[in-house]
N, C-alpha and C positions, 0 to 999 in steps of 0.2 A: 141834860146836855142836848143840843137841838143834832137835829137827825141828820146836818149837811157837816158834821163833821166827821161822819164815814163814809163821805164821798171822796177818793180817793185824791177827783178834782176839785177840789172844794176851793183850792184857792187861785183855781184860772183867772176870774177877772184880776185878782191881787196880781198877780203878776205879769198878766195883759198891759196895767197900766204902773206898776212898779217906778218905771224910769220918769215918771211925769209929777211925782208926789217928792217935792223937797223935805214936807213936814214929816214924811213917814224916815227920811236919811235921817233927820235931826233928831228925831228920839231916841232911834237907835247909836245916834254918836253921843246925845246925850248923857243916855244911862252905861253906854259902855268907856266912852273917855278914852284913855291912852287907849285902852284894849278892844279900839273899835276898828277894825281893820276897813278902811275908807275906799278904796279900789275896788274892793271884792264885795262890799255892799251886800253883805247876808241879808236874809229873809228870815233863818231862823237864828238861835238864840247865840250862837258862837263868836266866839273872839279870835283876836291874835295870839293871845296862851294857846288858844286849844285845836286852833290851828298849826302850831308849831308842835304842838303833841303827837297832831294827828299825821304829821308830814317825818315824825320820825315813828310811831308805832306802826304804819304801812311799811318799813323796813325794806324799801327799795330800790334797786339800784338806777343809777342815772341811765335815762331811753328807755324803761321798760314801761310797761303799760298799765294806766290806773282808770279804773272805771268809776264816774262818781253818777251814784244810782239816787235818781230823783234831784237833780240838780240845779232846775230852778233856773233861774237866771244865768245859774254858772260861775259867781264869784268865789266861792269856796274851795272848786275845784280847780278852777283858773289858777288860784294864791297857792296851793299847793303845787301846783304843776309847776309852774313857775321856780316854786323852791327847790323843787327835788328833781328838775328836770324828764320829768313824765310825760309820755304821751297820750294824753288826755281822752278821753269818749265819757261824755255827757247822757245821760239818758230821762225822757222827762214824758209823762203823760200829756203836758200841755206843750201845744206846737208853739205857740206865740211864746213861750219862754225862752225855748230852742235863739229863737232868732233875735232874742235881747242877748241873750248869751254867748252867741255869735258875732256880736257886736262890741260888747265885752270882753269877747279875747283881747281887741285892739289895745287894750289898756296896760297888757301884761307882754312882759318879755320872754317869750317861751320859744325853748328850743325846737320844739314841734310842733305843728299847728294839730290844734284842738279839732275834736271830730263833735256832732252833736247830734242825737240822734230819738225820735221820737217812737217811745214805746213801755212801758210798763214793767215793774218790778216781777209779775209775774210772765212776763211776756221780753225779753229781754233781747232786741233784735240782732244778736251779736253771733257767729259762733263757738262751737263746743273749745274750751279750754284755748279762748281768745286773749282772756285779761290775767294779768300777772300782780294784780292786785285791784281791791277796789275801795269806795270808802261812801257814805251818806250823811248828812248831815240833817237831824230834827222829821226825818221824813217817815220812816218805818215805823211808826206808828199810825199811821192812815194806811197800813196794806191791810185789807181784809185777810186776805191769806197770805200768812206770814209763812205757813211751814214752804207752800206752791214756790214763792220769792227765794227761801233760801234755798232749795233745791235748781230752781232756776240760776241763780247767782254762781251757785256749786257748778254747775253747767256750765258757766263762762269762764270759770276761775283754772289757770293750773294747780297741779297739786302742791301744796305747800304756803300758798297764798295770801296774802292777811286780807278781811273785811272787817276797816274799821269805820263805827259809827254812831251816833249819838241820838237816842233817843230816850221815852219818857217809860220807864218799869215798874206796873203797877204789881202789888204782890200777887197778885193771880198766875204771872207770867215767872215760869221759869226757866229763865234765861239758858241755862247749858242743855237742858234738854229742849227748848224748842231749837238750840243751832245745832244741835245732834241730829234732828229730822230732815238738814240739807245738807248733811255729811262735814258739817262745822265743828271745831272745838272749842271752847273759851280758855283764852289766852287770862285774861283779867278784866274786871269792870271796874269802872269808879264812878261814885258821884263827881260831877261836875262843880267845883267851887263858885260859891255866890249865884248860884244860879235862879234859886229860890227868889231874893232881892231882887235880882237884873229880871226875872220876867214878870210880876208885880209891878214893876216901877214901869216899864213897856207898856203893860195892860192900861195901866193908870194915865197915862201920858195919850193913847188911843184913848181913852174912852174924853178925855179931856178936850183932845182935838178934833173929835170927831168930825166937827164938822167943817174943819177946814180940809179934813182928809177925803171929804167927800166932793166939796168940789176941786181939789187936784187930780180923784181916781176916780168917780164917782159912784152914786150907790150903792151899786150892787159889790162892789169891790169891798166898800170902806163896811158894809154889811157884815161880810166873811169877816174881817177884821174885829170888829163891834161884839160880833157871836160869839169868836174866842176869848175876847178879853171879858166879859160877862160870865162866861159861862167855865173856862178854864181854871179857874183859880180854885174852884173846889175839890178839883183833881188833884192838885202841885204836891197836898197835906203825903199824901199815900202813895205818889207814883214819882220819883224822885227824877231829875234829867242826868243820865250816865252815859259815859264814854264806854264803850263797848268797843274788846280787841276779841276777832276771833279768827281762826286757823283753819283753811281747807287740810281736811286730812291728804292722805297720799295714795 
């Protein structure tokens, strides 16, 4: 596995130039079809199912506040907000994301305007017992320090809270006890259905285009791109993609 995929920023230029690549929309509508949520135009591997999973296991009420940690452009948080009527805070290491995502509120009909704010899983520039829930999508997997982030997140959440999120659980990682180390409980996991298929078929479909994805994003972007889909796939066997609910204690 090449060593820029524990760079937390790894996929800055990807999402630098995001909105400029129609071929990178087209795979992912592609391989996803009805269950490709179009507005919200994810980056990682999610749909409209598991979007509407994620917008009722957050269990929150209309106006209250959702934090979505490493958000990227913003579509996944945007489409929930939007559903459940939440007042949004974005939080993202790359600044240039921030302000795509910004621009991507426009798309959504939301009761409150979206806040977006540039800072780090470990680093989370919010204050203490500010968010009344929060959620991430494909990203917690790039935190080097995971225990640091849920102790941080623990930090912004009130008591009671849900942090739902989906990432990749290889068996090294035991999940109840690393959300124990931020004062987390596990609610329940699941594998993600088809998920296996849906990111195989993505991978295959980049490495296919590559080079038309290079000149819509260039280089250096469709690079990051190119590295994952080479190099991911030997991981998928062992480290399965799961929905993860879990609970600030009190």
């Amino acid at each position: 596995m090449s060593l820029a995929v524990w760079r937390e920023d790894r996929y800055k230029t990807v999402l630098q130039h995001y909105e400029k690549s129609k071929t990178l929309g087209s795979i992912w509508q592609e391989v996803f079809r009805d269950d490709y949520p179009a507005r919200a135009r994810p980056f990682g591997f999610t749909g409209i199912q598991e979007l509407e999973v994620i917008s009722q296991e957050l269990n929150l009420d209309s106006g209250k506040s959702l934090l979505d940690l490493g958000c990227g452009t913003g579509g996944p948080g945007l489409y929930i907000s939007e559903k459940i009527c939440a007042a949004l805070t974005g939080v993202d290491v790359v600044a240039e994301a921030l302000e795509v995502a910004a621009k991507n509120a426009l798309q959504f009909r939301l009761a409150i305007k979206p806040v977006f704010l540039h800072g780090s899983a470990t680093e989370v520039p919010l204050p203490d017992r500010s968010m009344q829930s929060a959620m991430s999508i494909d990203c917690f997997w790039m935190i080097l320090d995971k225990c640091k982030a849920l102790k941080e997140l623990s930090r912004v959440l009130v008591p009671d809270a849900r942090f739902v999120f989906t990432t990749w659980l290889p068996p090294y990682i035991g999940i109840d006890a690393l959300l124990a180390t931020g004062g987390l409980s596990l609610v329940r996991h699941t594998t993600v259905p088809h998920w296996k298929e849906r990111q195989l078929e993505i991978y295959r479909l980049i490495l296919e285009h590559k080079d038309r994805l290079a000149d819509e994003m260039g280089p250096e972007a469709t690079a990051a791109l190119v590295d994952e889909a080479n190099h991911a796939p030997f991981q998928l066997s062992t480290s399965p993609r799961c929905l993860v609910v879990a609970q600030k204690s009190k």
